[in-house]
C-alpha positions, 0 to 999 in steps of 0.5 A: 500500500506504501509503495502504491501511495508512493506510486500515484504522488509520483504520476502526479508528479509527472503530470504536473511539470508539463501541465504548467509549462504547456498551460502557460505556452498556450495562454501565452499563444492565446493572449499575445493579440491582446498583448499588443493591444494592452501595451499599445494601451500602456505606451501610447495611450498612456494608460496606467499599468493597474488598468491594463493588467486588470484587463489582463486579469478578466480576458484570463476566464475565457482563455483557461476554458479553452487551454485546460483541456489541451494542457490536460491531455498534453500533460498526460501524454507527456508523463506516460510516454516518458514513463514507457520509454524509460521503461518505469512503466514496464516495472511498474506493471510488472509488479502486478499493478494494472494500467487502470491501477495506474492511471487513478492519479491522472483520473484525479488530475482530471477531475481537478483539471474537470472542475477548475474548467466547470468553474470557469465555464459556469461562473468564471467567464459571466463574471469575467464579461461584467467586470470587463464592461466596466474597465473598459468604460474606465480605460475609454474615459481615461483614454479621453481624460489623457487626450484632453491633455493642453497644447497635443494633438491626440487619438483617444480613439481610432479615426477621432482627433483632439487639441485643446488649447494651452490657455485656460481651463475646461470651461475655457481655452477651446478645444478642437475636435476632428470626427471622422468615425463615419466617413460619409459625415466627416465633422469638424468641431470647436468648442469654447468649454468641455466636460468628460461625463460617463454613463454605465447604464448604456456604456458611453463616456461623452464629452459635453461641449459648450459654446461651440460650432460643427462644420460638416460637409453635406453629399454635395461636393460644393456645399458646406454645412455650419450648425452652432450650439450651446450645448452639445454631447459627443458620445463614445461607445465600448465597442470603440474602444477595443475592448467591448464585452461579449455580446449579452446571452438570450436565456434558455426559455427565449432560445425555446420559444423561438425554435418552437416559432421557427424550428430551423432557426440557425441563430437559435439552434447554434445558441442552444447547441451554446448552452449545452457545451457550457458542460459538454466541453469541461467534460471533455477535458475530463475525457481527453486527460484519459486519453491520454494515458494510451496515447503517450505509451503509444508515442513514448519517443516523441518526447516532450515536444511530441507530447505537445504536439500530438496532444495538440493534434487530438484538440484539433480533432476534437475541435473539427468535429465540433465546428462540423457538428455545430454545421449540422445543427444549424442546418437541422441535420441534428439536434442541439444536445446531440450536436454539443455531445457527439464528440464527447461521446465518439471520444469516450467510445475511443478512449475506452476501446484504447485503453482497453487494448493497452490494458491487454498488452 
């Protein structure tokens, strides 16, 4: 019993050197567009670095949902085809330890690996999209409290351009806007005073002009527009600033009733099929851990790059056949619980035939 306690700290061991490593390469992968955004952030905008790794901290949820799963069966892939190739392995079987004895200390890896993903998933990433919402609105407003900066020229955000004079203060000096968000109706517009306002209800930051005048340019090339105003809101939504929250989830009932309207709504059934990967795909992370016990004895030469690279191969299966699935659910071929558990399911089924061979062997 000793020896078998010892044994399983020791698989557990294992797994756990090429879980981070592979974790971490993964996240770094997954997070190196965001990156450029956040150091654009930090250099040009002059953002502060709390803000942007508060950013950093609410896009982490969503990546760890999809890079636990392949950081699981990379790391179980790795320690057994080491364990095979060294032979450790052959000695451990020999002293009469089944391959299923073995693989207890990865089955509880996976249930860790199962939960931590579950978490996120159910609880992690809503959290993460309202939280996120609320720092951009923050980093909006500090982007346009940074560009009302005296005597620069400055983008808060793309294709919108501020000067404020180096006289005076906000109720006075004058500041210079060029607006050309849509350029079908390019504006020019200068104002005597400002005031930066935020509303979270409706995810705006505005600037309140005072005392000012638009130029515009109507469709026709020889004319030329001139309206004043006393008081005037320039409005800056999220989806302006880059980082605008996730689109907002219609609940299950509503997903329902309009199937039972329109049963071959695509939108609706792709939706649903949603919903029902909110467990379906933690639950693969628990298969895919598993399956990587025969897999790594099968490529016990790949090595820790191998390793890698075949347990990133079987992710790529999984996923392909998801993304054919969800076709077919959206084209009426399949239902939506059938389409979010079909892989799990032709997964299962070879993880059990594999491991079953392995087992005889």
């Amino acid at each position: 019993m000793m020896l078998r306690k010892l044994l399983d700290r020791y698989i557990f061991t294992e797994l756990l050197s090429p879980f981070s490593l592979s974790l971490g390469t993964l996240c770094f992968i997954m997070l190196t567009r965001e990156l450029l955004r956040l150091v654009e952030l930090l250099v040009s905008k002059g953002v502060g670095i709390w803000a942007v790794l508060k950013v950093f901290a609410h896009l982490l949820p969503s990546f760890l949902v999809l890079t636990l799963p392949i950081a699981g069966i990379i790391a179980s892939i790795t320690a057994f085809g080491r364990l095979s190739l060294d032979k450790e392995l052959v000695a451990m079987r020999a002293a009469g330890l089944s391959l299923l004895r073995l693989a207890r200390p990865v089955m509880l890896f996976a249930l860790l690996v199962f939960g931590l993903t579950t978490w996120l998933a159910q609880w992690g990433q809503p959290w993460s999209s309202i939280n996120l919402k609320k720092v951009a609105l923050n980093l909006l407003r500090d982007q346009l409290v940074l560009a009302l900066e005296r005597g620069s020229f400055a983008e808060p955000i793309p294709k919108m351009t501020i000067y404020v004079s180096e006289k005076g203060d906000e109720t006075s000096g004058g500041i210079f806007i060029s607006d050309e968000r849509n350029p079908e109706d390019p504006r020019i517009i200068v104002a005597h005073g400002y005031h930066v306002l935020i509303d979270s209800s409706t995810d705006q930051v505005a600037l309140r002009l005072r005392d000012g005048v638009i130029h515009s340019r109507p469709d026709e090339l020889d004319q030329y527009q001139l309206a004043s105003f006393s008081s005037y809101d320039l409005k800056l939504s999220l989806a302006q600033s880059g980082y605008t929250a996730t689109e907002e989830r219609p609940s299950y009932q509503q997903l329902i009733d309009r199937l039972n309207e329109s049963p071959r709504d695509p939108w609706a059934l792709r939706r649903l099929t949603e919903y029902y990967k909110d467990m379906a795909f933690p639950t693969a992370s628990l298969i895919l851990c598993m399956l990587g016990v025969p897999v790594g004895i099968v490529s016990k030469r790949s090595g820790r790059i191998g390793g890698f690279a075949v347990g990133v191969f079987v992710v790529v299966a999984y996923y392909v056949m998801n993304v054919a699935c969800e076709f077919l659910v959206t084209a009426a071929v399949i239902p939506p619980f059938a389409g979010a558990w079909l892989p799990n399911s032709i997964f299962l089924i070879i993880t059990l035939l594999w491991f079953s061979r392995m087992s005889k062997q």
